[in-house]
Structure formats: C-alpha cells, structure tokens
C-alpha positions in Angstrom: -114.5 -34.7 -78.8 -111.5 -32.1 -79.5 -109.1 -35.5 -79.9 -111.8 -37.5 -82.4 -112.1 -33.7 -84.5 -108.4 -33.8 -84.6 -108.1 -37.5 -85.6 -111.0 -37.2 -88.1 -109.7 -33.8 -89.6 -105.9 -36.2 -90.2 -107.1 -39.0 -91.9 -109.3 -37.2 -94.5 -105.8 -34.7 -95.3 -104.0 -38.5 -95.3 -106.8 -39.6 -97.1 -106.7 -36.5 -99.9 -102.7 -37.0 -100.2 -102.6 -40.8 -101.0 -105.7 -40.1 -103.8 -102.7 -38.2 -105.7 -102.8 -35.1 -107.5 -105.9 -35.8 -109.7 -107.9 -37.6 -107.6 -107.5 -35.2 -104.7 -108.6 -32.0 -106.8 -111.3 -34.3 -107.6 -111.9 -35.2 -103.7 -111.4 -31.0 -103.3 -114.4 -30.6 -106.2 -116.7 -33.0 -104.8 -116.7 -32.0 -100.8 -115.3 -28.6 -100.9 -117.7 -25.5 -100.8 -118.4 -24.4 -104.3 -120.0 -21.3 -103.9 -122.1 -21.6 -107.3 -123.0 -24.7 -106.6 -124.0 -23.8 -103.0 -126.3 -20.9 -104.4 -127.4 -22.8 -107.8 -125.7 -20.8 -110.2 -124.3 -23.8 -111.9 -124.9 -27.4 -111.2 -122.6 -29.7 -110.5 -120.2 -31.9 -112.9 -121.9 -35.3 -112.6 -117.9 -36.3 -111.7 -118.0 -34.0 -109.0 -121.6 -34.5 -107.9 -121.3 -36.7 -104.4 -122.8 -34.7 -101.8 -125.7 -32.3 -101.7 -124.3 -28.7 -102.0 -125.6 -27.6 -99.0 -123.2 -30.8 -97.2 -120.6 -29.7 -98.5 -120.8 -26.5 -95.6 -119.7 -29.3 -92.8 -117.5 -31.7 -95.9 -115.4 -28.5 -96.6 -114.5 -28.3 -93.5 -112.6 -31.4 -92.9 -110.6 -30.8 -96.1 -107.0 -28.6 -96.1 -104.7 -27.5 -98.9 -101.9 -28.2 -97.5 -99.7 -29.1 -94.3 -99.0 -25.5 -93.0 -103.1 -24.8 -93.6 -103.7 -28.2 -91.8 -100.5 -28.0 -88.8 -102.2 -24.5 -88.1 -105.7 -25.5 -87.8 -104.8 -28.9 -85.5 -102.2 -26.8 -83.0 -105.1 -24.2 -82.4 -107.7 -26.7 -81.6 -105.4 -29.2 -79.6 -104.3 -25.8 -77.5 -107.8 -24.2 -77.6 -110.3 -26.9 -78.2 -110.1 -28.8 -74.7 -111.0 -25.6 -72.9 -113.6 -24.7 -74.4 -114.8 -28.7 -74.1 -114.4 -28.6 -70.6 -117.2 -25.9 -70.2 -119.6 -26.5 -72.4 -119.4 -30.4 -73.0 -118.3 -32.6 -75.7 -122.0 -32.8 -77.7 -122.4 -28.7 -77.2 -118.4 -28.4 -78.1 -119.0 -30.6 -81.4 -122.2 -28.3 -82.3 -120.0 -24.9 -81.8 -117.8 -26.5 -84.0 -119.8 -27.3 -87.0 -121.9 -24.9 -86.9 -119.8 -21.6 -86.7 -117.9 -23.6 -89.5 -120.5 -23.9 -91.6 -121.9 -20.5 -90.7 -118.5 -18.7 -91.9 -117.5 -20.7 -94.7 -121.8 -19.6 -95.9 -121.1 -16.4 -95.6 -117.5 -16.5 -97.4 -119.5 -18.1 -100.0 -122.0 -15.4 -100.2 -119.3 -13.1 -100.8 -118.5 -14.4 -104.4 -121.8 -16.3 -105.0 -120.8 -17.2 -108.8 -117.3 -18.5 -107.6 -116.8 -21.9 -108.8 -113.1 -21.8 -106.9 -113.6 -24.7 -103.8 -113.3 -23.1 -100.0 -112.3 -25.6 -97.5 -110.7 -25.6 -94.7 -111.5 -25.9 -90.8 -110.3 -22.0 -90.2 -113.9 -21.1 -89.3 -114.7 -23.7 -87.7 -111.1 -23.1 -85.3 -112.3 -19.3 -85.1 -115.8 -20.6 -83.6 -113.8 -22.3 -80.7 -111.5 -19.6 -80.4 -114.8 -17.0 -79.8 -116.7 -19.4 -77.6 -113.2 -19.8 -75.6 -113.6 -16.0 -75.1 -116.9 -15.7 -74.3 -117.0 -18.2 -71.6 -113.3 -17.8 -70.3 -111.4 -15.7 -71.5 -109.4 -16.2 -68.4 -108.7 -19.8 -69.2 -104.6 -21.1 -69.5 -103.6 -23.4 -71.9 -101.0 -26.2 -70.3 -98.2 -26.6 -72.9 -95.2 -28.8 -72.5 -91.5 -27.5 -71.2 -88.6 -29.1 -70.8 -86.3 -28.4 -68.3 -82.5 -29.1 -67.8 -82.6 -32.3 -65.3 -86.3 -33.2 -65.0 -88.4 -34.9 -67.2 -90.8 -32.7 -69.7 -93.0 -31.1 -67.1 -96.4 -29.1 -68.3 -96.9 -25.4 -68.1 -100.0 -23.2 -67.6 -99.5 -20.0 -69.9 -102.7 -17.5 -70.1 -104.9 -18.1 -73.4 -106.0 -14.5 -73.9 -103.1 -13.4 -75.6 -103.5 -15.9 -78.5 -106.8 -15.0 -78.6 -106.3 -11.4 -78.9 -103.0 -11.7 -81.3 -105.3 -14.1 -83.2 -107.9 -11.2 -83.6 -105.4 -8.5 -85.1 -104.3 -10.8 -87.7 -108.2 -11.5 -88.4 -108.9 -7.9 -88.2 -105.3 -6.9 -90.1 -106.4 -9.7 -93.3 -109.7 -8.2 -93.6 -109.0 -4.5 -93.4 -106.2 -5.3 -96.5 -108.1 -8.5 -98.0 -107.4 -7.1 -101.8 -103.7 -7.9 -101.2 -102.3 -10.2 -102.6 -101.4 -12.5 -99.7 -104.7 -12.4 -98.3 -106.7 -13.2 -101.7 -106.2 -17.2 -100.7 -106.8 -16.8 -97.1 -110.7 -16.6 -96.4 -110.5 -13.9 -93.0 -114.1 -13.6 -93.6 -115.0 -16.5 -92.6 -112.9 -16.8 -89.7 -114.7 -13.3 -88.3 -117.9 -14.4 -88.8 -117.0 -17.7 -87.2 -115.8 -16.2 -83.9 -118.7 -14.1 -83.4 -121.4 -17.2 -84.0 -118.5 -19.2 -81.5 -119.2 -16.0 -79.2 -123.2 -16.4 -79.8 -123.3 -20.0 -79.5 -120.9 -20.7 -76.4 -123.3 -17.9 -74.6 -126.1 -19.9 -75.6 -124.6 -23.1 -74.5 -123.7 -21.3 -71.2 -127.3 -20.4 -70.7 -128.4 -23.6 -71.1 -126.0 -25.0 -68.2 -127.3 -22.9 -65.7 -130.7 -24.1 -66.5 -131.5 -26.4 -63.9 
C-alpha cells in the first residue's frame, strides 16, 4: 500500500506539471481544499467546480506545490510508511492515511474558513503515519541503504525515533512562531492534528488486532 500511495501521489505531481502553468492552477482550484468552499461561504467557479467540496479533503492530498514539498512528503513515507504497514496492515495503513489527512487539512481549513487560498498537500496525511508509527512502535528501525568501500550497497537498520522526535520540534517550533513569515505557507496545523488522529487511529487499529 505505502508503494501504490507513493506511485499514486507521483503521477498526479507528473500529471499537474505536464497540464502547464494555467492548467495546473486550474487542476490546484478544482481538487485542492478551498476552505470557503469547504464551509459554503462561496460557491465554486463553475471552471473549478469538479469534485464535491467535501472530496476535495482526500483530492488535496494527492496534490504538491512543488518538488521539495513533494521529495519531502515521498522520502518520509518510503522511510516511515512500511513500518507502520507492517503492523497494522495494508487496508488499516491506507485508512490512517486518508483519514488523519483529511482530518488535519479540516481543521487547517477551519482555521481561515473564508480563505479561498487552495491547501494541498500530503503533509497531514505523512504526520498521521509518523504518529501511528509512534504509537504502536516507537521502537521501530528504519533500514536505509550504505555503501561501503569494497562490498556492494548493503542496508542499514538506524532507530526511527529520532526522526520522529526531530520531526515533532519542527512541528512544535512552526506552530509556536506560525505568524512568521516562513511559516505563513507551511500548514503546521495540520500536520499536529494529523499526528495525534495517526496516534488515535493506529491505537484503535492496534485494538482491533488483538481482537480475536
């Protein structure tokens, strides 16, 4: 599931880019997260008007703004996103994902209800994997590839927590100063609340694996 997310997440950013400039701010407008539209403060653009508003909550968050924002997002759940997999499932995995994307890029929305600026972005969704990860194993290592003078490129084990918790002072660090300037584009809400509803749902996923 973590490969066909990663796959799916590529060919809609290839997708956007060969649309060209116009056509992918059009894409952006039609399946991003408008939050006006999402709380019907303004209706959509006929243009613009593909997908039911409240869609757009899982559309949005196949879209990214650029290569950094969409490299950042794909190296987090290729490194992350197997772990977490292998606990919980691939079905349970894909539901984590969605919905603690959904859930944060909602409540990002809510913050600015008569925004007509687009969110998207799988940021959340990343966040929800990254607080399910700690939930059920914070423990877990991440194998990462190392070459080595002489052998062929062998795979390491290195300890995931420290992303984790290096990723959770940058969270905390954007939101504490998100008036700045350099955080105004970068939606930290939605990646907090999207760790803890990973952190909820993995624990509720973990229940139901136990069940017999």
């Amino acid at each position: 599931m973590t490969a066909l997310l990663v796959m799916a997440i590529a060919t809609v950013f290839v997708w956007q880019r060969e649309l060209g400039a116009f056509g992918e701010a059009r894409a952006i407008y039609s399946f991003g997260l408008l939050p006006a539209h999402l709380f019907g403060i303004r209706q959509p653009a006929p243009q613009i008007d593909v997908v039911s508003p409240l869609l757009t909550l899982v559309t949005a968050q196949f879209l990214h703004g650029g290569w950094t924002h969409l490299i950042g997002n794909l190296l987090v759940l290729l490194l992350l996103g197997p772990l977490l997999e292998q606990r919980t499932g691939a079905i349970r995995f894909l539901l984590v994902f969605l919905v603690t994307g959904a859930t944060g890029l909602g409540l990002e929305a809510a913050s600015s209800p008569s925004s007509a600026i687009p969110i998207i972005g799988a940021s959340a969704s990343i966040a929800g994997v990254i607080g399910g990860l700690a939930r059920i194993d914070p423990s877990a290592r991440i194998g990462v590839p190392s070459p080595r003078r002489g052998q062929w490129l062998r795979v390491i084990r290195i300890p995931a927590l420290p992303i984790i918790v290096a990723w959770l002072i940058i969270q905390v660090y954007g939101i504490a100063f998100a008036d700045s300037d350099e955080a105004k584009t970068i939606a930290f809400l939605a990646h907090g609340v999207g760790f803890v509803a990973g952190v909820i749902l993995a624990g509720w996923s973990e229940r139901w694996r136990a069940k017999p």
